[in-house]
N, C-alpha and C positions, 0 to 999 in steps of 0.2 A: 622145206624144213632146214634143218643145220643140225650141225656139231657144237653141243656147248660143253666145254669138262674142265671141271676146275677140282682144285685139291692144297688144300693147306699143309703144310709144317709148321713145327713149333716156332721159327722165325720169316716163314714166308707164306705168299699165298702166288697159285699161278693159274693161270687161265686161260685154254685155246680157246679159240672160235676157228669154223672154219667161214671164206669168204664167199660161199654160193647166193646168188639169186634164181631160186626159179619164176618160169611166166607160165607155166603147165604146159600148155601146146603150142600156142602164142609163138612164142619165139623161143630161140635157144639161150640155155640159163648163162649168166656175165657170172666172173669169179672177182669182185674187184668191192665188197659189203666189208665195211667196218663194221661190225656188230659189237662192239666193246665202248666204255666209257669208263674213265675212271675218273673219281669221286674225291677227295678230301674235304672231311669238316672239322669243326672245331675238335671231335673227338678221337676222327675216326681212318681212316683210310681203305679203299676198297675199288673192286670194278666190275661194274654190269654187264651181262653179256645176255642175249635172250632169242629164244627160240619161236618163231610163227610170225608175223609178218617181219619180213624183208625190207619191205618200201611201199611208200605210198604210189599210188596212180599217178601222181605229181613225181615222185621217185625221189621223195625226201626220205630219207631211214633214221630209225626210230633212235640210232645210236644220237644223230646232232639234234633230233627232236628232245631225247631226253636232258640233252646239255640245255637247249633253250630254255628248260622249264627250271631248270634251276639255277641257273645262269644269274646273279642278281639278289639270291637269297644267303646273306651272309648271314654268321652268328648261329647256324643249325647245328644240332647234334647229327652224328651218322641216323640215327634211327627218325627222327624229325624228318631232315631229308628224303626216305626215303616213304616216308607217311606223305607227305606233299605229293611225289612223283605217282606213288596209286591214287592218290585221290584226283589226279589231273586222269590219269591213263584210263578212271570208271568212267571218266566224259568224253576222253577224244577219242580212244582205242575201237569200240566197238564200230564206228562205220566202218573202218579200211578192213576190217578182219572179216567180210561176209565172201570176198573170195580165196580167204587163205583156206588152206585143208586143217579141216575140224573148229577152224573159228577161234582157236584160242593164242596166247602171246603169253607166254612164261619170262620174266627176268632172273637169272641168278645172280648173287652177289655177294661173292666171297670178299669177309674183311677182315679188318683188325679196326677192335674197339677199346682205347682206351681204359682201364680198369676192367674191362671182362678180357679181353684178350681175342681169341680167333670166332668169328661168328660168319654162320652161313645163312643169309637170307633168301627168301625169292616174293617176288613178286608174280599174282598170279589172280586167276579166276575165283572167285569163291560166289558168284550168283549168276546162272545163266539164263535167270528168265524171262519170258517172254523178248529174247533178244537182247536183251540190257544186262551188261555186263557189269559186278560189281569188281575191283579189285582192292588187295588189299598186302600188304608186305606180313612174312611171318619170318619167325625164326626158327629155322629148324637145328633142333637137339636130339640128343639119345634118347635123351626121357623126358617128360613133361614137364622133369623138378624144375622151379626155378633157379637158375645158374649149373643148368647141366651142359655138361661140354658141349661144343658143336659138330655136327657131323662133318668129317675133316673132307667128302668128297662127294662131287655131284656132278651128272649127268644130264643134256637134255638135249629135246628135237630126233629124229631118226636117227641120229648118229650116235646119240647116249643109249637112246634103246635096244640097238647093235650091240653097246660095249656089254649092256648088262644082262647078254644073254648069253655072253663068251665064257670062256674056263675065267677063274676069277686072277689067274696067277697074272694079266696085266696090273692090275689092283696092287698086288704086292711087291712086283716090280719098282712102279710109279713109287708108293709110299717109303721101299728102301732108296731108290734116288734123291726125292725131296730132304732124305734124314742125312744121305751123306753129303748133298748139298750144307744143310745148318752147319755141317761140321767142318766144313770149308774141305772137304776131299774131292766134290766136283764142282767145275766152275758153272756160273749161270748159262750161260751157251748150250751146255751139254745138256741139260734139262732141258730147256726150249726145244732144243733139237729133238730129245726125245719126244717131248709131247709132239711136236711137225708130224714125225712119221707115223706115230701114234695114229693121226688126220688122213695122211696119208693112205695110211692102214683099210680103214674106215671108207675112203671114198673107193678105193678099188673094191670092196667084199659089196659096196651096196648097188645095186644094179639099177634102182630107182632113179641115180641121179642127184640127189637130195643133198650129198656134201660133195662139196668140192675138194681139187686136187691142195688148194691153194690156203692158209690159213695164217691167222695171228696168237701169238704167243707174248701174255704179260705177266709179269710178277712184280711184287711190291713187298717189302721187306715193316716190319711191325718198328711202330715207331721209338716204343720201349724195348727194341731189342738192344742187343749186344754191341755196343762200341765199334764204330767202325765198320759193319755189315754195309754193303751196297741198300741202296734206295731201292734199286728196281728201274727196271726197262719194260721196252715191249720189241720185237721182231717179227718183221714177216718173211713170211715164205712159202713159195713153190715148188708143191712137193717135199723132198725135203733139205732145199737148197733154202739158204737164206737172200731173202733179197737185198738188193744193195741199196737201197735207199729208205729208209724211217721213217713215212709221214708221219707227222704228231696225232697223236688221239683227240678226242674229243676228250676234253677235261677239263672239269670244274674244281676249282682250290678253294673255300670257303667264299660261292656264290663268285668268285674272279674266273673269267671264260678264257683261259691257258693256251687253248688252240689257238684263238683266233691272237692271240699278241704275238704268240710264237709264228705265225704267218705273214702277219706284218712283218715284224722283225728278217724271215726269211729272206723275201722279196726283194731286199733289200743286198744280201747276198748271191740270190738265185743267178745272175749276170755276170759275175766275175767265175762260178764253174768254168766254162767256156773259155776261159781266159788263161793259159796257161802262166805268160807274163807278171800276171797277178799275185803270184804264191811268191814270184821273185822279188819282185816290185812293190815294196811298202804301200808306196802310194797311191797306186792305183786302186785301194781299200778306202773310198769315199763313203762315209755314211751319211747319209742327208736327212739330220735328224728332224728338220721343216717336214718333211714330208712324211717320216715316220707318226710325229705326231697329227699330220693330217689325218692320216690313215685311222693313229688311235681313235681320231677324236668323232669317226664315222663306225666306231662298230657300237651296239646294243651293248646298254649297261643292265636294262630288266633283261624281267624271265616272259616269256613268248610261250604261251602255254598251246596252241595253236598247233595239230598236228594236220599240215597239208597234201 
């Protein structure tokens, strides 16, 4: 299982995951799962994160599976998009999940939607019978009304059902941090940081196993916010040291696959690290844009609905 917890403010939204795989006895669990994805559509801005399988038996995770499937579908709304991805996860999901524990695959997805403002979705089971798994995205509110606020904070996997069985004053902690962040009294670091050990917290108290030492931390700022606010990052960390290197996320910007340019693009840099010469020496900053475009001109422009 995992750590998923996410939590809005009036101008941001943030989201651990922590990075555990387990294989039950099999073998000893890796801590190295992206479990996050984030999202831009035409409306909206947000990031996936979800609870129950890991990886497939191929050991593809469901975080680059969900990019593939939308990967190509330009011109969606957030909610559109996210009606697509359960309608693909009622066909692919249910083989891989007969050896997870309990069978099921929860997504959270903390946004900001254009003209409503902060919403929390998830993606989830709503038919489980005869083994055929239906899913279906909903949005969770206070109350039923139509256009009732979003519930500003959610939990899931072993490591949410940990938090919410704790004294609640984490809860209030969290929600006075996120408020003095809006206000520009703490910097983004210090948030993330706190969520880390948060993770942290979590993996030492559970004895099972189930989260790891190791986690990711994103936030994304509301695109009608305030003048001049940060966009948003993501950070990992061990424990609750930050690590020193950023892979990019898997990320979709209106059906454009972000990860995979931003990769290219890397690679391209990746050889001069090593090179200390280089930071002094202008020149030896070649970029060989023949081959960049080689490179664009081999990755997938569709959506790969296909989870292996």
């Amino acid at each position: 299982m995992t750590l998923v917890l996410s939590v809005h403010s009036r101008d941001h939204l943030w989201l651990l995951a922590d990075r555990r795989l387990t294989y039950g006895g099999r073998r000893p669990p890796v801590d190295d799962a992206v479990k996050v994805m984030e999202l831009e559509t035409t409306d909206g801005v947000g990031v996936l994160a979800y609870a129950g399988l890991g990886a497939t038996a191929y050991g593809t995770q469901p975080s680059d599976w969900m990019s593939a499937v939308l990967r190509g579908r330009g011109g969606l709304t957030f909610e559109q998009a996210l009606g697509v991805l359960a309608s693909v996860a009622t066909k692919e999901l249910p083989p891989h999940l007969a050896r997870t524990p309990g069978g099921g695959h929860t997504i959270i997805v903390p946004a900001f939607v254009q003209g409503i403002g902060s919403r929390l979705y998830t993606i989830d089971i709503v038919d489980a019978k005869n083994r055929k798994h239906r899913y279906r995205f909903t949005s969770r509110q206070r109350t039923a009304e139509p256009g009732s606020p979003s519930i500003r904070l959610a939990a899931g996997g072993t490591g949410g059902l940990y938090l919410s069985r704790q004294d609640p004053t984490w809860r209030r902690v969290l929600f006075d941090l996120v408020k003095a962040h809006d206000r520009g009294k703490v910097r983004d670091h210090f948030v993330a940081d706190h969520l880390a050990a948060l993770n942290y917290e979590v993996h030492q108290a559970l004895a099972d196993g189930t989260v790891g030492p190791r986690s990711v931390v994103v936030w994304r700022g509301r695109r009608d916010g305030r003048p001049g606010q940060p966009g948003g990052a993501h950070q990992f960390y061990t424990g609750v040291d930050r690590d020193g290197a950023n892979a990019p996320l898997p990320t979709i910007s209106n059906g454009l696959d972000v990860q995979a340019l931003l990769e290219v693009m890397w690679k391209q840099f990746t050889p001069l690290l090593g090179d200390p010469a280089a930071v002094v020496d202008e020149s030896r900053f070649r970029f060989d844009t023949d081959e960049v475009n080689r490179q664009l001109a081999k990755l997938p422009e569709g959506p790969d609905e296909k989870l292996r």
